[in-house]
C-alpha positions in Angstrom: 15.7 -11.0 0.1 12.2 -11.6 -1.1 10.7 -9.5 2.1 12.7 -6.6 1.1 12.3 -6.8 -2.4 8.2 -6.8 -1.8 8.6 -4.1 1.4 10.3 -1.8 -1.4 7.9 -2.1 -4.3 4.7 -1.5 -1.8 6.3 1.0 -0.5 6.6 2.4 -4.2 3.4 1.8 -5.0 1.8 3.4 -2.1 3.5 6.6 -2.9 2.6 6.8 -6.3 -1.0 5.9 -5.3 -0.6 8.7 -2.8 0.7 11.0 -5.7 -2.3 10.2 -8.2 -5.0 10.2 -5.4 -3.4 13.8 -4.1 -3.3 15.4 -7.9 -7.0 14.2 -8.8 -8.4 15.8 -5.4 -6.3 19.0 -6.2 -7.9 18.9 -9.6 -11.3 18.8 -8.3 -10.7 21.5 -6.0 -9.2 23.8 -8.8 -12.2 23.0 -11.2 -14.4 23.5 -8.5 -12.8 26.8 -7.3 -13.0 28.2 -11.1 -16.8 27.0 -11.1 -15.9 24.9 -13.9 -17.6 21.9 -12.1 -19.7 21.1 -8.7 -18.1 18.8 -6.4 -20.0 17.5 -3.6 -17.8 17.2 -1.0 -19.5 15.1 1.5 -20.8 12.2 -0.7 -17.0 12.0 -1.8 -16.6 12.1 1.9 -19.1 9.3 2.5 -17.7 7.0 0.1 -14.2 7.3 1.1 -15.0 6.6 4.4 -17.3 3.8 3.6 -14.2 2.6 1.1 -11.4 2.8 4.2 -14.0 1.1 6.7 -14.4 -1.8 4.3 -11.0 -2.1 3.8 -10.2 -2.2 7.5 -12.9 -4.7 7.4 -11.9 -7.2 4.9 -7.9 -7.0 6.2 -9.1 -7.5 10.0 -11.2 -10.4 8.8 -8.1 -12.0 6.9 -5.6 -11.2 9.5 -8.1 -13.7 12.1 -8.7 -16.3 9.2 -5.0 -16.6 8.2 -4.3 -18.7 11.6 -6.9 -20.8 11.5 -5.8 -21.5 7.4 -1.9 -22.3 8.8 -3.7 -25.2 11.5 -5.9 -27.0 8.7 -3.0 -27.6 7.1 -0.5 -29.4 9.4 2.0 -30.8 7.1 3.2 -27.5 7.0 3.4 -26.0 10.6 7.1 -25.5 10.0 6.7 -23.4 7.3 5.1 -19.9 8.4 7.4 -19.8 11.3 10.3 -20.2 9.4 9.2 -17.7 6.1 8.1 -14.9 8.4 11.6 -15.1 10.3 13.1 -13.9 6.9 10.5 -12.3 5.3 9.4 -10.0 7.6 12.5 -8.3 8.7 13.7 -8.1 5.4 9.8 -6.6 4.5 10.9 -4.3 7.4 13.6 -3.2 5.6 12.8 -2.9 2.4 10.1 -0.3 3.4 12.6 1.8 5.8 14.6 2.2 2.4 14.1 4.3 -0.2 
């Protein structure tokens, strides 16, 4: 229930993120195409890419730490096992609907 519920809200959020991100760039582009204001493209280009490679970054390095966090603690070894056998599917659900 609680994989579902959190697949569906991501799944909200990413596409209002999506939405916002989408109508600021088209805004930019508009100003820029009346001359109102001077965009420069490839620093905007520059920093997102530098954004989404630090992202990958810092989620690559937390998906190969979150093992090693699970074996410090062994009291509860039953515990990830069990949560990600109903929290995942139902995570995998929640973001198929809507």
């Amino acid at each position: 229930m609680f994989g579902a519920v959190a697949g569906y809200a991501i799944k909200k959020v990413m596409k209002i993120a999506a939405l916002v991100v989408g109508l600021f760039v088209a805004g930019l582009a508009f100003l820029s195409y009346k001359g109102w204001i001077d965009v420069r493209w490839t620093a905007m280009e520059i920093a997102a890419r530098a954004t989404l490679a630090n992202l990958t970054t810092q989620a690559i390095h937390t998906l190969n730490d979150t093992p090693s966090q699970f074996a410090m603690h062994s009291s509860s070894s039953g515990l990830p096992l069990a949560a990600g056998i109903g929290f995942v599917p139902g995570l995998m659900f929640g973001f198929k609907r809507a």
